[in-house]
Backbone atoms as SQL, in Angstrom:
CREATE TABLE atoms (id INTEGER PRIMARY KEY, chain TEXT, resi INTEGER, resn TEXT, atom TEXT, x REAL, y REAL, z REAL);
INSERT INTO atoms VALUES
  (1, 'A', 1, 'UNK', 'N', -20.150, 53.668, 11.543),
  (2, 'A', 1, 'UNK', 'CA', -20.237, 53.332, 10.147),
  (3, 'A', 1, 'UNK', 'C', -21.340, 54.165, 9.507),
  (4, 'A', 2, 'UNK', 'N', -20.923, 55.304, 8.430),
  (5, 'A', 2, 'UNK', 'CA', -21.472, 55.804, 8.044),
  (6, 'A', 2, 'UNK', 'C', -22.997, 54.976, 7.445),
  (7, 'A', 3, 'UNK', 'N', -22.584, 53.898, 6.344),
  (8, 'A', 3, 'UNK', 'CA', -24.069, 53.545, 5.171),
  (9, 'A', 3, 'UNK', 'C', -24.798, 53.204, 6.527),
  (10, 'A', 4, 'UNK', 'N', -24.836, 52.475, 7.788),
  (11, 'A', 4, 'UNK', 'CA', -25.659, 52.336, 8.998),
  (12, 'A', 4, 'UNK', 'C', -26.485, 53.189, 9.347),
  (13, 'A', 5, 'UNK', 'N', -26.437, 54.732, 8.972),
  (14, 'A', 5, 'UNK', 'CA', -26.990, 55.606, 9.928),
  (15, 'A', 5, 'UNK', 'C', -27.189, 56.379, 8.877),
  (16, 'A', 6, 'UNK', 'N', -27.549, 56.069, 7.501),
  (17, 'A', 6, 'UNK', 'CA', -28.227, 56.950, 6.425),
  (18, 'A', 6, 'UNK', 'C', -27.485, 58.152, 6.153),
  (19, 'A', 7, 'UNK', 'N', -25.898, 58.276, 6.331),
  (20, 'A', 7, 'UNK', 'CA', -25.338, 59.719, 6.096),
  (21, 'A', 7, 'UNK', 'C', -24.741, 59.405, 4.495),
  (22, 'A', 8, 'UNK', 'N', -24.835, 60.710, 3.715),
  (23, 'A', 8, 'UNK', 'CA', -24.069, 60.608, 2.732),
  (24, 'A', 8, 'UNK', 'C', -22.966, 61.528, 2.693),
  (25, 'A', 9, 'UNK', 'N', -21.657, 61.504, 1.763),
  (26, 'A', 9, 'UNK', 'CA', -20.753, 62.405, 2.010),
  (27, 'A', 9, 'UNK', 'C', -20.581, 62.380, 0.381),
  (28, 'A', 10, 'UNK', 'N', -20.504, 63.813, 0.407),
  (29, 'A', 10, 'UNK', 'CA', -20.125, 64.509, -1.103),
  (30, 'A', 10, 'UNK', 'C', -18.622, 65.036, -1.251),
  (31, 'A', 11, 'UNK', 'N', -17.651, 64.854, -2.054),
  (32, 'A', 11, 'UNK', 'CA', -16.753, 65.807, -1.996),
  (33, 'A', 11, 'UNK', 'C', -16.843, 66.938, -3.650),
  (34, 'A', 12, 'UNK', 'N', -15.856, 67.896, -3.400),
  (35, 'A', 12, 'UNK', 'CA', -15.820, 68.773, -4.430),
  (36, 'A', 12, 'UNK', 'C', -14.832, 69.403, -4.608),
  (37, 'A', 13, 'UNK', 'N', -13.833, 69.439, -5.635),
  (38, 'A', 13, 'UNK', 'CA', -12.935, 70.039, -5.783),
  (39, 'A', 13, 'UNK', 'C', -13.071, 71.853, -5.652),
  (40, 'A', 14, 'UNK', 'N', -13.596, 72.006, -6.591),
  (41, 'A', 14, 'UNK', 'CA', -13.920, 73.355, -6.362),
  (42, 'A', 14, 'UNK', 'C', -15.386, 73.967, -6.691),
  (43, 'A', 15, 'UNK', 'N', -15.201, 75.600, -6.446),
  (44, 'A', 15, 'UNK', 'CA', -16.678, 76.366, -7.363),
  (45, 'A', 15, 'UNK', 'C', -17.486, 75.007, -8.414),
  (46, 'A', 16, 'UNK', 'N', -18.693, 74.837, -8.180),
  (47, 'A', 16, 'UNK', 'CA', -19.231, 74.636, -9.593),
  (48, 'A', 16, 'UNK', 'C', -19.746, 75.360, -10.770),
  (49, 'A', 17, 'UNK', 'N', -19.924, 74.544, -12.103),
  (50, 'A', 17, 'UNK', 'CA', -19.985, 75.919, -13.029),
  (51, 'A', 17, 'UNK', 'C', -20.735, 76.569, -12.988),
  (52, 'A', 18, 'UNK', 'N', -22.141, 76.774, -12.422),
  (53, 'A', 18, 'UNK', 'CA', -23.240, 77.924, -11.822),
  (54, 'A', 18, 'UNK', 'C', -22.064, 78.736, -11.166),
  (55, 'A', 19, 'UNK', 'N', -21.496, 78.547, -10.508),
  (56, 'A', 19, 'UNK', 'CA', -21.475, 79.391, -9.402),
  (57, 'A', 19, 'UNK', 'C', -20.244, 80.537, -9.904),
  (58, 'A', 20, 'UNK', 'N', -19.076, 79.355, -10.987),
  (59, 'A', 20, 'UNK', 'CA', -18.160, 80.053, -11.835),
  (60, 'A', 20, 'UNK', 'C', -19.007, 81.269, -12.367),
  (61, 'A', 21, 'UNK', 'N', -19.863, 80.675, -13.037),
  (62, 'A', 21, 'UNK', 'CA', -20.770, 81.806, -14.276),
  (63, 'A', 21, 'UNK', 'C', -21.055, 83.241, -13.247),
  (64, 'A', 22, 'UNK', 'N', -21.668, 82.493, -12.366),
  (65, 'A', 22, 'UNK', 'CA', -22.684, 83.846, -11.265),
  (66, 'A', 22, 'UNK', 'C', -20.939, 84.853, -11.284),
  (67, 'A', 23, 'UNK', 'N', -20.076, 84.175, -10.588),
  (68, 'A', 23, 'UNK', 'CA', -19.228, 84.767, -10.253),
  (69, 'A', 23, 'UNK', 'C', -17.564, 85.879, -11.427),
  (70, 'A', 24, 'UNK', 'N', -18.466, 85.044, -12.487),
  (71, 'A', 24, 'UNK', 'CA', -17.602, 85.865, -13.825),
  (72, 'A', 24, 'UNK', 'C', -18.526, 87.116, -14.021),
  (73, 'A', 25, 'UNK', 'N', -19.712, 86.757, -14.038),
  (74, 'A', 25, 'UNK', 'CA', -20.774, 87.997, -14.566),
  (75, 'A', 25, 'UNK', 'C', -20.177, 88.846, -13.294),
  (76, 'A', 26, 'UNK', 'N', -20.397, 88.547, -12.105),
  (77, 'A', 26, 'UNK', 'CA', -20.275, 89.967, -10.776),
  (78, 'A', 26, 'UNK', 'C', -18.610, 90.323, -11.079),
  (79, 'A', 27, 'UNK', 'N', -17.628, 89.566, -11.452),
  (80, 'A', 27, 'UNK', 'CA', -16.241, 90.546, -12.086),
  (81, 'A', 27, 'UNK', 'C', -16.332, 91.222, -13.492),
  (82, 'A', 28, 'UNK', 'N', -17.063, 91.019, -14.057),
  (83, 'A', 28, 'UNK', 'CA', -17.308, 91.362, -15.605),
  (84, 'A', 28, 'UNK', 'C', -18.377, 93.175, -15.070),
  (85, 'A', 29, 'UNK', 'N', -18.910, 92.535, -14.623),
  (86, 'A', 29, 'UNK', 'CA', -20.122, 93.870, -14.099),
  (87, 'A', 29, 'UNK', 'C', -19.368, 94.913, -13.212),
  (88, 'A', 30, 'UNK', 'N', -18.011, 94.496, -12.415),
  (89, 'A', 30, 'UNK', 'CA', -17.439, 95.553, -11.558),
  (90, 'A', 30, 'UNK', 'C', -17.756, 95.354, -10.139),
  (91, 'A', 31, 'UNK', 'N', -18.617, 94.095, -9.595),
  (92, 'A', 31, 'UNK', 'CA', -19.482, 94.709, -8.524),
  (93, 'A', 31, 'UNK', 'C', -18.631, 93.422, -7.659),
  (94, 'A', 32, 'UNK', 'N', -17.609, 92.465, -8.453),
  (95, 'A', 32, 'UNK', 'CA', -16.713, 91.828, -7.303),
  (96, 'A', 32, 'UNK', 'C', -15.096, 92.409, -7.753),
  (97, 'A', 33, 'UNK', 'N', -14.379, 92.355, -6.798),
  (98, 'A', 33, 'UNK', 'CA', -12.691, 92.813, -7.233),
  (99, 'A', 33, 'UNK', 'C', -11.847, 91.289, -6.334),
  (100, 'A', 34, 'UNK', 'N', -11.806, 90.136, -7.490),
  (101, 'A', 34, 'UNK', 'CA', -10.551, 89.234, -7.176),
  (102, 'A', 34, 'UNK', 'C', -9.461, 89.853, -6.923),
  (103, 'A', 35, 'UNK', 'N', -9.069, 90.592, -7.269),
  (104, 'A', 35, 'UNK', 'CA', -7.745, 90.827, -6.978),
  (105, 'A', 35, 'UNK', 'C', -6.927, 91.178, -5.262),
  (106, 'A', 36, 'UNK', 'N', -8.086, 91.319, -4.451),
  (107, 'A', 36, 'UNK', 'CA', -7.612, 91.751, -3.193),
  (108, 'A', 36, 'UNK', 'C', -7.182, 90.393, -2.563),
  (109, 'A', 37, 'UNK', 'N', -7.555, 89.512, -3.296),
  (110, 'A', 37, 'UNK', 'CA', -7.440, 88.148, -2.786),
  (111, 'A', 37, 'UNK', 'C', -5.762, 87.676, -2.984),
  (112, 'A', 38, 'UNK', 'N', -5.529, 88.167, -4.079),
  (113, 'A', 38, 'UNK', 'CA', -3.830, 87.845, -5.188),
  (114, 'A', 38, 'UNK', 'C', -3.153, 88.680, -4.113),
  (115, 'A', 39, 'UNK', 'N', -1.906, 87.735, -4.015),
  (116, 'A', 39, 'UNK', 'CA', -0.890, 88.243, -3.074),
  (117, 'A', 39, 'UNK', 'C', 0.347, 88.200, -4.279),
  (118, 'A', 40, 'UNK', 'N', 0.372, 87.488, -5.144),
  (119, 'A', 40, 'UNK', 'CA', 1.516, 87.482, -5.703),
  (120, 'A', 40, 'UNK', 'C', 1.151, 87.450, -7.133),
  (121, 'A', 41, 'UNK', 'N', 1.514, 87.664, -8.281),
  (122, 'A', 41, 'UNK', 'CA', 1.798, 87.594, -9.860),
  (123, 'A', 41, 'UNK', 'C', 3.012, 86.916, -10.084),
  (124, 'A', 42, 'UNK', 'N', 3.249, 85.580, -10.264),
  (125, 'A', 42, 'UNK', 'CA', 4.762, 85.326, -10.408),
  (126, 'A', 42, 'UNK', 'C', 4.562, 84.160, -12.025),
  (127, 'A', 43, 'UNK', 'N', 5.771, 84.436, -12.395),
  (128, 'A', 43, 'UNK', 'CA', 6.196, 83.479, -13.722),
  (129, 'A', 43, 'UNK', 'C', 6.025, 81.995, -13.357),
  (130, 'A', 44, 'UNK', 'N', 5.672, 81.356, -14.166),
  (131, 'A', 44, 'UNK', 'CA', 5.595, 79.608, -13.530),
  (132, 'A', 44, 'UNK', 'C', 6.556, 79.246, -13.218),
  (133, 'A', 45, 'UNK', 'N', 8.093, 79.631, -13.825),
  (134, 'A', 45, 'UNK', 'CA', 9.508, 79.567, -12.989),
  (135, 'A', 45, 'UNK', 'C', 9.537, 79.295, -11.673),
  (136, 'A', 46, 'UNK', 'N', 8.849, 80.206, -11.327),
  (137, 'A', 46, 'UNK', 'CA', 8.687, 80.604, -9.826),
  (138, 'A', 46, 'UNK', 'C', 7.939, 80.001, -8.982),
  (139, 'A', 47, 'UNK', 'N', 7.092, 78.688, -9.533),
  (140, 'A', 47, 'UNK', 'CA', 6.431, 78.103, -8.624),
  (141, 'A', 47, 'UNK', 'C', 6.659, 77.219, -7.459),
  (142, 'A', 48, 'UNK', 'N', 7.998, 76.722, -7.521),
  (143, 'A', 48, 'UNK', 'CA', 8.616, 75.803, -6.645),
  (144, 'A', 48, 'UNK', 'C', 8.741, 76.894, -5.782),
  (145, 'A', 49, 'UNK', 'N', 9.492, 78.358, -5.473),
  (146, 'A', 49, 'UNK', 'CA', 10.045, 78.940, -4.713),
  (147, 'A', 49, 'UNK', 'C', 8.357, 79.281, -4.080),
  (148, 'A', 50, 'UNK', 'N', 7.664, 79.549, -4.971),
  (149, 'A', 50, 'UNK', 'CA', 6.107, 80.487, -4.405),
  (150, 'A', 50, 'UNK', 'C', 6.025, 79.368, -3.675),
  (151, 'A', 51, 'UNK', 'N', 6.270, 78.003, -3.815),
  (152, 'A', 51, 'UNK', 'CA', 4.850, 76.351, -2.785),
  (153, 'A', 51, 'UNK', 'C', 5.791, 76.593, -1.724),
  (154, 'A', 52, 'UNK', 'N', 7.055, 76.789, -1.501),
  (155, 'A', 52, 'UNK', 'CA', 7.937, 76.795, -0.211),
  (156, 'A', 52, 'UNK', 'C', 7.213, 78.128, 0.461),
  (157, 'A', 53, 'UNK', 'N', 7.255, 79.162, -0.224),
  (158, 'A', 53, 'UNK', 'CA', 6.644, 80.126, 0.768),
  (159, 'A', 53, 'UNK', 'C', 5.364, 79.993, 1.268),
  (160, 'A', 54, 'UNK', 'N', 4.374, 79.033, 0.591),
  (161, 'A', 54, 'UNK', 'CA', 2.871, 78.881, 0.788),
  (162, 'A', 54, 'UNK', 'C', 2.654, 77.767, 1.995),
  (163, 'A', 55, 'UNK', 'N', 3.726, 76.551, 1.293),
  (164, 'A', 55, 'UNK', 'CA', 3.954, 75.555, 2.579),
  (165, 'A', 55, 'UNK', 'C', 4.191, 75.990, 4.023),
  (166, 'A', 56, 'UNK', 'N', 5.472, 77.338, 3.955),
  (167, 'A', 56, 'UNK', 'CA', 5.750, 77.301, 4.988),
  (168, 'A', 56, 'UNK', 'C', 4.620, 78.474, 6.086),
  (169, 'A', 57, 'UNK', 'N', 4.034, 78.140, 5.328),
  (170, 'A', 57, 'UNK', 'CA', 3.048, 79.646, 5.947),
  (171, 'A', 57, 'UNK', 'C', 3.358, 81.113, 6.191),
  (172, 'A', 58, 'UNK', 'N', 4.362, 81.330, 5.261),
  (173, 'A', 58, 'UNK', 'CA', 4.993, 82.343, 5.126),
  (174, 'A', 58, 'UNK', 'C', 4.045, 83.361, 5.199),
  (175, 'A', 59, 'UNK', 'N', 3.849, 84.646, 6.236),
  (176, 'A', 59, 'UNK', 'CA', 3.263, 85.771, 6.335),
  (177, 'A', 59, 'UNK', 'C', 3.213, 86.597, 4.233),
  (178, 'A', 60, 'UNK', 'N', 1.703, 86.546, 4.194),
  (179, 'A', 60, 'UNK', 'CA', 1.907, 87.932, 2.837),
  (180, 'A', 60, 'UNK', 'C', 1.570, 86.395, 1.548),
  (181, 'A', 61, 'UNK', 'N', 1.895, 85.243, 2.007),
  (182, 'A', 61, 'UNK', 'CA', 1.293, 83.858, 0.792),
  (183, 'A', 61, 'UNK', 'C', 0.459, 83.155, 1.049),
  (184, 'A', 62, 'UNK', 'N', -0.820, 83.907, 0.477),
  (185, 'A', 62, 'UNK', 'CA', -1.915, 83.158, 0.464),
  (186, 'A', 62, 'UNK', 'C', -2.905, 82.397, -0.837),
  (187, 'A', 63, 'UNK', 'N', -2.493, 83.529, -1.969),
  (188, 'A', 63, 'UNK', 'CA', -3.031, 83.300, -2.942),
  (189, 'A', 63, 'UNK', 'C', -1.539, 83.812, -4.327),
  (190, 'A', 64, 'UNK', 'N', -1.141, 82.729, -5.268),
  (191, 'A', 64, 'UNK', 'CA', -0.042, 82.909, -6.169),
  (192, 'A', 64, 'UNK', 'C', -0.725, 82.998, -7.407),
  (193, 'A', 65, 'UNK', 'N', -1.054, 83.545, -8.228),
  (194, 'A', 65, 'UNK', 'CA', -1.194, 83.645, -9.705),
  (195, 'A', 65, 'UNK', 'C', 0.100, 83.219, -10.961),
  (196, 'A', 66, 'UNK', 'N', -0.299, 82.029, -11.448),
  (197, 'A', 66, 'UNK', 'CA', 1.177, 81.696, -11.854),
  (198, 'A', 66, 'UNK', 'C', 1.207, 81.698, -13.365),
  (199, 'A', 67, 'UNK', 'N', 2.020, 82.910, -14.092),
  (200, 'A', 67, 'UNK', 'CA', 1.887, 82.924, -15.435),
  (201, 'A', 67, 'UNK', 'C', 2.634, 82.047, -16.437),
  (202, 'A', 68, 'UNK', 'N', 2.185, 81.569, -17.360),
  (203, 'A', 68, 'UNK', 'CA', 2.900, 80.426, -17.948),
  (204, 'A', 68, 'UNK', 'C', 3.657, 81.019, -19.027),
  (205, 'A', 69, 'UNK', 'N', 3.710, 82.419, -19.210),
  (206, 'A', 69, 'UNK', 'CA', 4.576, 83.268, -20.674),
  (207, 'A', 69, 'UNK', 'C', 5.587, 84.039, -20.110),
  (208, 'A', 70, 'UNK', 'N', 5.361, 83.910, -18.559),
  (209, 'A', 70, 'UNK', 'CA', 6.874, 84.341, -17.712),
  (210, 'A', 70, 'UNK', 'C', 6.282, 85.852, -17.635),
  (211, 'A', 71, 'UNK', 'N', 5.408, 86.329, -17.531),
  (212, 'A', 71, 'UNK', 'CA', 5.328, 87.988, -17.376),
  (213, 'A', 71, 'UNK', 'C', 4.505, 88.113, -16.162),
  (214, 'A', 72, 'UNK', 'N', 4.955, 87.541, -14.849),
  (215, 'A', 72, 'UNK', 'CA', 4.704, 87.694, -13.350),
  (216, 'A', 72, 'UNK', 'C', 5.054, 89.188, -12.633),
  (217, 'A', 73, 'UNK', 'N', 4.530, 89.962, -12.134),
  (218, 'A', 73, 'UNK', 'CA', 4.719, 91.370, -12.002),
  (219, 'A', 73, 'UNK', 'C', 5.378, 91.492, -10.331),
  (220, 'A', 74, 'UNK', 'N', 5.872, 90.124, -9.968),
  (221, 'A', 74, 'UNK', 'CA', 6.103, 89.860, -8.087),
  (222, 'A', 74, 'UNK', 'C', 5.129, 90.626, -7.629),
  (223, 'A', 75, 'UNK', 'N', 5.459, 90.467, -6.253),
  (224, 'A', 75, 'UNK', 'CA', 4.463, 91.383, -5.300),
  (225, 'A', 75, 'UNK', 'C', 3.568, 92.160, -5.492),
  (226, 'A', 76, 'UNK', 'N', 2.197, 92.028, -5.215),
  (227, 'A', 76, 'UNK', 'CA', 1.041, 92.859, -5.301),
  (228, 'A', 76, 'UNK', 'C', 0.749, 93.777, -4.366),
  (229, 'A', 77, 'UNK', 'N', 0.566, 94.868, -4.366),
  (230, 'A', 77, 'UNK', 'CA', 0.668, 96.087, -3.187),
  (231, 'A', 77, 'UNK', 'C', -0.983, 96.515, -3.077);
């Protein structure tokens, strides 16, 4: 039992906004490149088909960028 033994547990969805900021300035400045991370550009259409390929651990889906005006460019090389 954790409260017994003085532990606390934090959760976090994601980045916090320090860390957003730090990390917009180093893409804004040139000196980080997100993009090696993007495996895919796809239309939000496409998101059911992109979570089957992500679910299934499909080799090449790791990271989906999902555009909501439909101008997804597929596959990132």
């Amino acid at each position: 039992m954790m409260w017994f033994k003085g532990q606390h547990m934090g959760a976090r969805a994601g980045a916090g906004e320090e860390d957003n900021r730090a990390l917009q300035d180093l893409v804004a400045g040139g000196k980080a490149k997100p993009s090696f991370v993007v495996c895919h550009e796809l239309s939000l259409d496409e998101a059911p088909t992109s979570y089957e390929h992500f679910d299934a651990r499909d080799e090449g889906w790791t990271k989906v960028v999902l555009h909501p005006n439909g101008h997804g460019n597929g596959h990132k090389q």
